[in-house]
N, CA, C and O atoms as a DFTB+ gen file, in Angstrom:
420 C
 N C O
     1  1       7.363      -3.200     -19.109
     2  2       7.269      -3.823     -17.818
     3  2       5.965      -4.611     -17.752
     4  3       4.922      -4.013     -18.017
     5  1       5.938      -5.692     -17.475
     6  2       5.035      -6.619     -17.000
     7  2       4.640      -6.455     -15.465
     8  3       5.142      -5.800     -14.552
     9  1       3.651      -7.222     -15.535
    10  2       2.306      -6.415     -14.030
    11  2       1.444      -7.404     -14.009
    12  3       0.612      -7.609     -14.893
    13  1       1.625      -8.205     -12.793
    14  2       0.662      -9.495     -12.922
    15  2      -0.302      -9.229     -11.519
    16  3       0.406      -9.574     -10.574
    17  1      -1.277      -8.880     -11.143
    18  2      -2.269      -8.584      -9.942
    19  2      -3.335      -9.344      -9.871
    20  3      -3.769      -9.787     -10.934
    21  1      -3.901      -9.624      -8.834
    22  2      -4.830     -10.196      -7.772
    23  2      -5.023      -9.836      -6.759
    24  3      -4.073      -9.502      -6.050
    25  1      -6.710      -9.746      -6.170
    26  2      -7.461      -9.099      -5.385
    27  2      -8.053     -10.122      -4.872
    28  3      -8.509     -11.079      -5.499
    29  1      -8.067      -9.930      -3.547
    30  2      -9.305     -10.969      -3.057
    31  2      -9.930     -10.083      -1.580
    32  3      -9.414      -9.119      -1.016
    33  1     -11.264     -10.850      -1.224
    34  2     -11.811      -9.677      -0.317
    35  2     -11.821     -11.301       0.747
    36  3     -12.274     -12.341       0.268
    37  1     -11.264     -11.238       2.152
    38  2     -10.942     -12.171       3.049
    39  2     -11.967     -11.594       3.820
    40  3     -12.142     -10.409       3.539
    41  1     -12.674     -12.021       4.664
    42  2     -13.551     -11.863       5.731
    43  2     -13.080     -12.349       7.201
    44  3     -13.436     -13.328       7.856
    45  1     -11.860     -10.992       7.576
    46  2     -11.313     -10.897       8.709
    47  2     -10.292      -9.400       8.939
    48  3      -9.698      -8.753       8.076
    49  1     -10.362      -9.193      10.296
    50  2     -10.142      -8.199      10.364
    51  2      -8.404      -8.177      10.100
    52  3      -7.611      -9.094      10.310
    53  1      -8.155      -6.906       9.609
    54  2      -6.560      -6.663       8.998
    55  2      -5.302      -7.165       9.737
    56  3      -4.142      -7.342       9.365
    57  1      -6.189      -7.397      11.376
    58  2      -4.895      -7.708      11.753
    59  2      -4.496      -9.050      12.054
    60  3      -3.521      -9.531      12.630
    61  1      -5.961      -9.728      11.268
    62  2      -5.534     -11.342      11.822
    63  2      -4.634     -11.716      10.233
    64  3      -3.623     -12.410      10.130
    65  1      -5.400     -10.993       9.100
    66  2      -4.263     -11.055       7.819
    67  2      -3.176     -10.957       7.941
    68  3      -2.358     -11.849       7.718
    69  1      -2.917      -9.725       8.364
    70  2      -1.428      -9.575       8.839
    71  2      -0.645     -10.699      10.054
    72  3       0.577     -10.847      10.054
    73  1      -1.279     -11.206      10.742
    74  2      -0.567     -12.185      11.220
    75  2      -0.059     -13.626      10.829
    76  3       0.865     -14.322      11.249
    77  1      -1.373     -13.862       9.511
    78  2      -1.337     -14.712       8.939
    79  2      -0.321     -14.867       7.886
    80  3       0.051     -15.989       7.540
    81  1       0.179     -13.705       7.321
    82  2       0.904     -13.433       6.374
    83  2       2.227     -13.083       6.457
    84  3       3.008     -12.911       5.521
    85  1       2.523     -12.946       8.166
    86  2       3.463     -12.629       8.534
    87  2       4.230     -13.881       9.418
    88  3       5.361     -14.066       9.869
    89  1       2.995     -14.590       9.396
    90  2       3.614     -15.872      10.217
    91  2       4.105     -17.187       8.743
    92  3       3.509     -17.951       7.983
    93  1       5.753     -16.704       9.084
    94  2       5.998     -17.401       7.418
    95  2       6.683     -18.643       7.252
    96  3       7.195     -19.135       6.246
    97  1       6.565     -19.223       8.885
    98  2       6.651     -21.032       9.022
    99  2       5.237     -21.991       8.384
   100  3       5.254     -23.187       8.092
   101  1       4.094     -21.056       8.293
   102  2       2.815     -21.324       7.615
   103  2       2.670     -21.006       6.006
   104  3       1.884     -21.447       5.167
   105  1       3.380     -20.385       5.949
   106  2       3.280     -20.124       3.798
   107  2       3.032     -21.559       3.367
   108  3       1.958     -21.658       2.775
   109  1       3.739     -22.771       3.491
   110  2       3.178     -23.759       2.577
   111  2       1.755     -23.835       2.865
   112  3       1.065     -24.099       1.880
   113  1       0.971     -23.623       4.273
   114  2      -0.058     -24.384       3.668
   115  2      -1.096     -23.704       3.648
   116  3      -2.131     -24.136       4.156
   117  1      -1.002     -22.075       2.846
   118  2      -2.235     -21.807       2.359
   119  2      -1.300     -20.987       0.956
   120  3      -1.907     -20.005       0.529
   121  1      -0.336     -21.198       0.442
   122  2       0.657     -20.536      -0.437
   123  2       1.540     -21.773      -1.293
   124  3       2.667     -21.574      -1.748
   125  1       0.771     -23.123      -1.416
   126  2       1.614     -23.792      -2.401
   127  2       2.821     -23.162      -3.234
   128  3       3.916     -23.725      -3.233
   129  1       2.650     -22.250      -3.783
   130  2       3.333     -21.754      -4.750
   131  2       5.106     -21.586      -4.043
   132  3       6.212     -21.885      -4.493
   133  1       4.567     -20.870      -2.567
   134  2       5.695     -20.580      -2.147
   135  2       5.879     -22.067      -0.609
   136  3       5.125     -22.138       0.361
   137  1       6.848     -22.834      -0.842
   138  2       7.046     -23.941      -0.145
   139  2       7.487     -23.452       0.872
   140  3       7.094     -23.928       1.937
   141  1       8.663     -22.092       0.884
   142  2       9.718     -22.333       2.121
   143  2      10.218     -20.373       1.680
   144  3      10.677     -19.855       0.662
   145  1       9.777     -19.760       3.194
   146  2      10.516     -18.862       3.538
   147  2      10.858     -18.271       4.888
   148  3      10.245     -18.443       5.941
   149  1      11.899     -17.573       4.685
   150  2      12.247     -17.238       6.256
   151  2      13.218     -16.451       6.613
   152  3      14.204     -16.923       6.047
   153  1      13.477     -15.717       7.091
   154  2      13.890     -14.214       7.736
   155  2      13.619     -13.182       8.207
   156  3      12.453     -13.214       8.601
   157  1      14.203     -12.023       8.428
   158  2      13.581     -11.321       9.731
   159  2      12.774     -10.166       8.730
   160  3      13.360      -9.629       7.790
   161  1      11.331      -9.869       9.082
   162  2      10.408      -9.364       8.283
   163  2      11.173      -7.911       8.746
   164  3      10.480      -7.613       9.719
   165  1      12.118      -6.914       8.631
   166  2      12.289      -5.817       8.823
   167  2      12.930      -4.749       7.316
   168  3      13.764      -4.988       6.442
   169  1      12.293      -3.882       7.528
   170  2      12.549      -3.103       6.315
   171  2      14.430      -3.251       5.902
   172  3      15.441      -3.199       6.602
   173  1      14.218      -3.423       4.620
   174  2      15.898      -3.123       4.067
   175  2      16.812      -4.714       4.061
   176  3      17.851      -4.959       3.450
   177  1      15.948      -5.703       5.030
   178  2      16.789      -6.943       5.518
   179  2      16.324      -7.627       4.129
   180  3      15.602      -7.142       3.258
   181  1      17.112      -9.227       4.188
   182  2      16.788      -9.682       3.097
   183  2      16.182     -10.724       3.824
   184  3      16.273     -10.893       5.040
   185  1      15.393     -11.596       2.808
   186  2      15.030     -13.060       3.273
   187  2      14.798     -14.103       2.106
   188  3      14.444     -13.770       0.975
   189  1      14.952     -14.944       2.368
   190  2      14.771     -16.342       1.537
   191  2      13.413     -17.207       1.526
   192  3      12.774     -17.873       2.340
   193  1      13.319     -16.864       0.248
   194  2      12.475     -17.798      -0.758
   195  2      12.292     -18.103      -1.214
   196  3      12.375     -17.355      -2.188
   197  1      11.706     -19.602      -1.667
   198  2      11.496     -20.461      -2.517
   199  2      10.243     -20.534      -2.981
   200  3       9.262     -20.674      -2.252
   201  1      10.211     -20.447      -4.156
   202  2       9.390     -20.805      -5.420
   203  2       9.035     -21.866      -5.741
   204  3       9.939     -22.695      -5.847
   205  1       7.985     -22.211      -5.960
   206  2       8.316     -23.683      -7.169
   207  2       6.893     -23.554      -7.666
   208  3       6.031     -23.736      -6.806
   209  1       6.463     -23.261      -8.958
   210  2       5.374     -23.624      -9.659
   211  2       5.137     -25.376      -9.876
   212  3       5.794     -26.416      -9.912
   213  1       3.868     -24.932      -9.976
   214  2       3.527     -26.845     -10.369
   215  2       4.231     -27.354     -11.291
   216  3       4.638     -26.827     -12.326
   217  1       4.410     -28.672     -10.801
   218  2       5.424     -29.247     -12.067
   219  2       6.474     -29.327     -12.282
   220  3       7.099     -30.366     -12.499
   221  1       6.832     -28.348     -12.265
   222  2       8.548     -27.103     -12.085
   223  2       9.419     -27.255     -10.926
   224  3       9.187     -27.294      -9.718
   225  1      10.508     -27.332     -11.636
   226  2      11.481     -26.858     -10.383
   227  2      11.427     -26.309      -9.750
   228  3      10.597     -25.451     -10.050
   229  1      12.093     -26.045      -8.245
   230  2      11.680     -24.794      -7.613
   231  2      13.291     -24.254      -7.565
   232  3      14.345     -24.876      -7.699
   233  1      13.042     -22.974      -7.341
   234  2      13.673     -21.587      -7.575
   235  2      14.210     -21.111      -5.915
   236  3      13.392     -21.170      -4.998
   237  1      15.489     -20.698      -5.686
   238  2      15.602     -19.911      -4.590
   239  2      15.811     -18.639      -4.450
   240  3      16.842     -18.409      -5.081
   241  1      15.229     -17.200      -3.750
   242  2      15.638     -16.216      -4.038
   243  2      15.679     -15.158      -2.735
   244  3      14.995     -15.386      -1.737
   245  1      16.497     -14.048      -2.832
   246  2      16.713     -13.719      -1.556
   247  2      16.673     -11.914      -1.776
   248  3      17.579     -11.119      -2.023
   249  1      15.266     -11.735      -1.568
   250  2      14.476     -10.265      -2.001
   251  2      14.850      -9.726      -0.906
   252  3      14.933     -10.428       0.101
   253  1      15.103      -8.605      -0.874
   254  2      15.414      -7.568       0.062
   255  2      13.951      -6.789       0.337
   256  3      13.260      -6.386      -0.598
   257  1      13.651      -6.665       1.450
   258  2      12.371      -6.077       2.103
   259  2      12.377      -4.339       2.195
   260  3      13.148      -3.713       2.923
   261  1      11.324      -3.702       1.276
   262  2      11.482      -2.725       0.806
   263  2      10.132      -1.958       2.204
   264  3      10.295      -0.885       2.785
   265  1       9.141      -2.743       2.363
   266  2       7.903      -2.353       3.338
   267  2       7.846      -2.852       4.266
   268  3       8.874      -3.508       4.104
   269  1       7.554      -3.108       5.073
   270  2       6.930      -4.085       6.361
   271  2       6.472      -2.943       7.164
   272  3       7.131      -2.158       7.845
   273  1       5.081      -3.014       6.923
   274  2       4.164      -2.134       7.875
   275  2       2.690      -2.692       8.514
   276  3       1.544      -2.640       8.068
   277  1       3.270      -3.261       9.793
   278  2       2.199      -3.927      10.254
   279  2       0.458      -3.735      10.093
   280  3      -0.062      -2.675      10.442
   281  1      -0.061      -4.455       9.738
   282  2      -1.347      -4.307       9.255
   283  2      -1.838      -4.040       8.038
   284  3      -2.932      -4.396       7.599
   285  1      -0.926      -3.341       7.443
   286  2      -1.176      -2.643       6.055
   287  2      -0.620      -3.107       4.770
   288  3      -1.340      -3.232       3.780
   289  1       1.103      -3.461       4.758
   290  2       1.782      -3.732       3.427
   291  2       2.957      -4.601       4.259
   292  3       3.368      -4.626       5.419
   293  1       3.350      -5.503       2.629
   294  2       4.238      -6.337       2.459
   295  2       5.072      -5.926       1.374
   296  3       4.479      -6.078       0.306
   297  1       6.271      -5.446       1.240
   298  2       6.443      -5.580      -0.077
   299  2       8.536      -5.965      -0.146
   300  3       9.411      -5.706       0.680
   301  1       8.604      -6.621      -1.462
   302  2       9.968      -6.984      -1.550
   303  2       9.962      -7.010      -2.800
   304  3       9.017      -7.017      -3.588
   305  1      11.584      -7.031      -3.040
   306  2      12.299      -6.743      -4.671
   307  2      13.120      -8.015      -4.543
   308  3      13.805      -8.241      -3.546
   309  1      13.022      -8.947      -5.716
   310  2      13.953      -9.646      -6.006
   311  2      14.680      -9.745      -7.302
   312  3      13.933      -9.651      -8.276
   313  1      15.765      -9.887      -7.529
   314  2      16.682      -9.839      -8.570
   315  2      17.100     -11.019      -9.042
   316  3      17.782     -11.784      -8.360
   317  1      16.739     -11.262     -10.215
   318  2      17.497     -12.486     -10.867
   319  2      18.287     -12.395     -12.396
   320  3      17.965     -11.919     -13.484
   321  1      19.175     -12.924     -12.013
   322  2      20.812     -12.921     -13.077
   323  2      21.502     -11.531     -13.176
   324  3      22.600     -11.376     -12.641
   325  1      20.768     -10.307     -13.980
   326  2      21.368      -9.574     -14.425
   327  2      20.266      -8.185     -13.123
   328  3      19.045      -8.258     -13.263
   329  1      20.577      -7.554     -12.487
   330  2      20.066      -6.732     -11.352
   331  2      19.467      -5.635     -12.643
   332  3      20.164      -5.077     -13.491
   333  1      18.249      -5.558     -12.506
   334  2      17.496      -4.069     -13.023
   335  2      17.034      -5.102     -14.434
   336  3      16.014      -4.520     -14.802
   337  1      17.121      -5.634     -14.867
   338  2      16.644      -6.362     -16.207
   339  2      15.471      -7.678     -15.661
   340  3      14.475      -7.910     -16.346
   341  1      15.742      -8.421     -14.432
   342  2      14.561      -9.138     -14.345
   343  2      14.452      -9.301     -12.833
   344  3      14.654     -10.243     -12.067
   345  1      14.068      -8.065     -12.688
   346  2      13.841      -7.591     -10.962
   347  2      12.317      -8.284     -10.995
   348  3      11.536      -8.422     -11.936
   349  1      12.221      -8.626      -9.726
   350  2      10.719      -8.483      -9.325
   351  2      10.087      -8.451      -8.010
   352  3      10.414      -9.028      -6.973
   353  1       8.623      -7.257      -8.386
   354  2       8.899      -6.447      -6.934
   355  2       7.046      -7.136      -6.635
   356  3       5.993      -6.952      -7.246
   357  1       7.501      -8.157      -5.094
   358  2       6.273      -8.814      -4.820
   359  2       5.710      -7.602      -4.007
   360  3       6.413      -6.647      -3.677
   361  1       4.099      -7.749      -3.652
   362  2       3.731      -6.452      -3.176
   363  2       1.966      -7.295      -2.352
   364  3       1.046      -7.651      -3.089
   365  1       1.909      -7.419      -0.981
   366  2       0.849      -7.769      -0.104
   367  2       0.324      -6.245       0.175
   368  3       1.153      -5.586       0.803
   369  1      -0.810      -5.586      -0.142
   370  2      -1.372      -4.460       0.513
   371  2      -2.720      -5.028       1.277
   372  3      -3.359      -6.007       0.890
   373  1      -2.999      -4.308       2.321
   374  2      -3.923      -5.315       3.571
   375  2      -4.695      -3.998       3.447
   376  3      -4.148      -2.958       3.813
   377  1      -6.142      -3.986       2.868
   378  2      -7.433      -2.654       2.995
   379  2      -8.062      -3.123       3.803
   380  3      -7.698      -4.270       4.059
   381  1      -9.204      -2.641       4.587
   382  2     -10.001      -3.033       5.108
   383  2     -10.852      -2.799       4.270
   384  3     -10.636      -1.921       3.434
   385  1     -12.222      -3.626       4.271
   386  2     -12.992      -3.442       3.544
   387  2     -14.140      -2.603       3.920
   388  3     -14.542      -2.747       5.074
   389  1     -14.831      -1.632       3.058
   390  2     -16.021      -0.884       3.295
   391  2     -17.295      -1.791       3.198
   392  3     -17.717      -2.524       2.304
   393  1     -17.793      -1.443       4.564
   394  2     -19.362      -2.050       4.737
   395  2     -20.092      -1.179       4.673
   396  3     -19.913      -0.168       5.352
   397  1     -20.952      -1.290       3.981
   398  2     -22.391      -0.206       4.003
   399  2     -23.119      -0.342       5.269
   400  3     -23.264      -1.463       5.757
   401  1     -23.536       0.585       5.777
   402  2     -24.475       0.134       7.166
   403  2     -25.972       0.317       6.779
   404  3     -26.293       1.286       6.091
   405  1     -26.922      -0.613       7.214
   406  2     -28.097      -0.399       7.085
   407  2     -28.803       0.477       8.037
   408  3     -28.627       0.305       9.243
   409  1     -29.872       1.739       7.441
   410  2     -30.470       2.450       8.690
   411  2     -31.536       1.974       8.805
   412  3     -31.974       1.788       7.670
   413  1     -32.236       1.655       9.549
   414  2     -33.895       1.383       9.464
   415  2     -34.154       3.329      10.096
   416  3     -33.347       3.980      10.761
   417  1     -35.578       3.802       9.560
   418  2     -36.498       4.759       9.718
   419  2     -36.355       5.728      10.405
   420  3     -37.258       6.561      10.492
């Protein structure tokens, strides 16, 4: 099994991420990758999306929503040609980040 990950630390609180990420008439324009998606973000439902790497054709696919937990996770399974041979399971987890606090004396 292949495992492709990325981390990034955003400087905002979890729930403006989550709105941002959930508001999915906006994916093109901070998500090139993904041009066009849309359906109802609820666990088990499916929704449609499109792909297209640079260059490349783009791809349509219609992942069934395995998470949707406000503030926290995104996650979906999509299947292409043969089901269980080239599944792939996208995955948004929303941490908050730890700040150290400074004490003075």
């Amino acid at each position: 099994m292949r495992r492709v990950s990325s981390e990034i630390d955003i400087a905002a609180s979890s729930e403006l991420v989550w709105a941002i990420l959930t508001n999915l008439e906006d994916y093109p324009r901070w998500n090139p990758f993904i041009p066009g998606i849309e359906g109802d973000l609820s666990p088990g439902a499916s929704i449609r999306v499109v792909i297209q790497p640079p260059g490349a054709k783009g791809m349509t696919f219609r992942p069934r929503l395995l998470a949707v937990v406000p503030g926290r996770e995104l996650r979906w399974l999509g299947k292409l040609l043969v089901p269980g041979i080239f599944d792939g399971e996208h995955n948004f987890w929303i941490e908050p980040a730890v700040r150290a606090v400074e004490r003075s004396g």
